[in-house]
Structures are given as structure tokens and as C-alpha cells.
N, C-alpha and C positions, 0 to 999 in steps of 0.2 A: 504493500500500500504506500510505499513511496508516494512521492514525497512527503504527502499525509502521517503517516503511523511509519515506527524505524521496531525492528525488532527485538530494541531493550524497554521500547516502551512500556509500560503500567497502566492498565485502561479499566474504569469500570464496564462492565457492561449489562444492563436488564432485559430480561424478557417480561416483566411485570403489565400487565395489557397492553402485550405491545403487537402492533398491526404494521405489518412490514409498507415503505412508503419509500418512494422518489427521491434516491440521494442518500437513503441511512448507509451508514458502516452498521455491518453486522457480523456478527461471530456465529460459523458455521461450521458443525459436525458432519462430515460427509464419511461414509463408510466407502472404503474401496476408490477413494480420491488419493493422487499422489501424497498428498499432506491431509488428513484425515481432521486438521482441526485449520480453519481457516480465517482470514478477516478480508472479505470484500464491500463491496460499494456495490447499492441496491441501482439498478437501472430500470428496469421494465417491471411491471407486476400483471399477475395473472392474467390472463386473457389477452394483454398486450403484444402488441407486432411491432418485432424491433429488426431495422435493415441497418447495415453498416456496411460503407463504401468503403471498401481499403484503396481506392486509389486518390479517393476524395478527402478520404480520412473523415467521413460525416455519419456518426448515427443517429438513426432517427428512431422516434418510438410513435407509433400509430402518427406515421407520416408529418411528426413535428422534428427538426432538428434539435437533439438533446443540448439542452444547456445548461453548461457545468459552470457553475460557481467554487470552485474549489481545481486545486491545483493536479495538471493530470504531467507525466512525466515528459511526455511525447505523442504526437497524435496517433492515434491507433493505424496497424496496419499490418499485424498478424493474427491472420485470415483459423488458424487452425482446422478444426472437422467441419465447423457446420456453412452450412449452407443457408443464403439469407434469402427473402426473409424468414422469418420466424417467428412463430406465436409462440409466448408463455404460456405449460401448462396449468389449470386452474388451481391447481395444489404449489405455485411456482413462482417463482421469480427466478429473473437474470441479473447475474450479477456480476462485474468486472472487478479488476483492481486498477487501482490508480497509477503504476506502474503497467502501462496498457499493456507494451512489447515484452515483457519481463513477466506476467501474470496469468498463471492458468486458473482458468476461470470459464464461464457459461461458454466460451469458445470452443471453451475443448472439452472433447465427449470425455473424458476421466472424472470431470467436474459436472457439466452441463447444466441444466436447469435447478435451482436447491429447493428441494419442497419444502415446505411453510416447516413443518415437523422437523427439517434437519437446522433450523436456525434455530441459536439459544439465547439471541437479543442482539440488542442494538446497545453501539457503544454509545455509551452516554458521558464521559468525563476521562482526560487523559490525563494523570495523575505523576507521573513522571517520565523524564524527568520534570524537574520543578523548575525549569525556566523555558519549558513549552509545556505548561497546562493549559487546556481545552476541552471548551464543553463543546460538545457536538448535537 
């Protein structure tokens, strides 16, 4: 999650009524995923149709260009398994990392789509280090 999140950081994170939404970091258990415990960046939700141009570098979600407020590494342009476009399924979200070309994620079929049940919240406070706390 470059440049976002480094991995000595200290983050809280809740699932306490929490409904997955446009733009959260969330902490995700994926069984049979390269790395079986993850933190991505929610892009698309259920039902949603997300196309990503890799020569344009442009994703879109139900035909709006995604617009990111938050810091991405480089603009996307590894294409991995899937084939666009693409509907979320209903139990689903897509989700990237913020390190776009460095991150496996809904791109690639070991990760792909995370069902509602494989996320254990959203991060809510990055706690250290202490001279980059953030609430998210």
C-alpha cells in the first residue's frame, strides 16, 4: 500500500458495523492468496462494473473515471488475469493496492474478487509511527 501504509506501520482496524464503501483500506483474510493476510484499497463494490485501460492508465467504475484522492505510486498498467470489463460479484468487492504495479490484488486471479466475509475491517487510525498518525 505504498505510499499510503509502509510495513512497520501500527494501524487500528474495525469491522464494528462496518459496510465496505468507495476508497476504504481494509484488512483482508484471503485463504489460498499469495499472502493470506492483506491490506488493500476498496475500489468497486458489489454489483459494480469496473474497466481499466492499461494503455490509458484510466479506471472506471460503472462508466465514471475513478477519482482518487489519495496518493497512488504510478498509474496502473499491469494488466495480470482478468479480462475487463468486469462486474463485482454480489458477495464482493474489488480491490487494489496503492502501489498499483507492485500489488496483487483483484487483478490477479490468486486474489480476485474479496467476499464481504473475507474482510475483517477497515482501517481506521495509523498509530505508528508517531510522526505519520492518520485517521482514515
Amino acid at each position: 500500500m505504498l505510499p499510503t501504509l509502509y510495513t512497520e506501520d501500527k494501524i487500528i482496524i474495525s469491522n464494528f458495523l462496518y459496510t465496505p464503501d468507495y476508497g476504504d483500506i481494509i484488512a483482508i483474510s484471503k485463504k489460498g492468496a499469495k499472502e493470506e493476510s492483506m491490506i488493500k484499497r476498496v475500489i468497486a463494490l458489489p454489483g459494480d462494473s469496473v474497466m481499466i485501460d492499461f494503455s490509458s492508465h484510466i479506471i472506471t467504475v460503472n462508466g465514471k473515471v475513478l477519482f482518487e484522492d489519495y496518493e497512488v505510486t504510478e498509474p496502473i498498467s499491469e494488466q495480470y488475469d482478468l479480462t475487463y470489463p468486469v462486474t463485482v460479484p454480489d458477495d464482493a468487492v474489488f480491490v487494489l493496492g496503492d502501489n498499483r504495479n507492485n500489488s496483487i490484488d483483484s487483478r490477479s486471479e490468486s486474489v480476485g474478487f474479496i467476499k464481504l466475509d473475507e474482510i475483517n475491517g477497515k482501517a481506521l487510525i495509523r498509530l505508528l509511527p508517531l510522526g505519520k498518525i492518520n485517521i482514515y
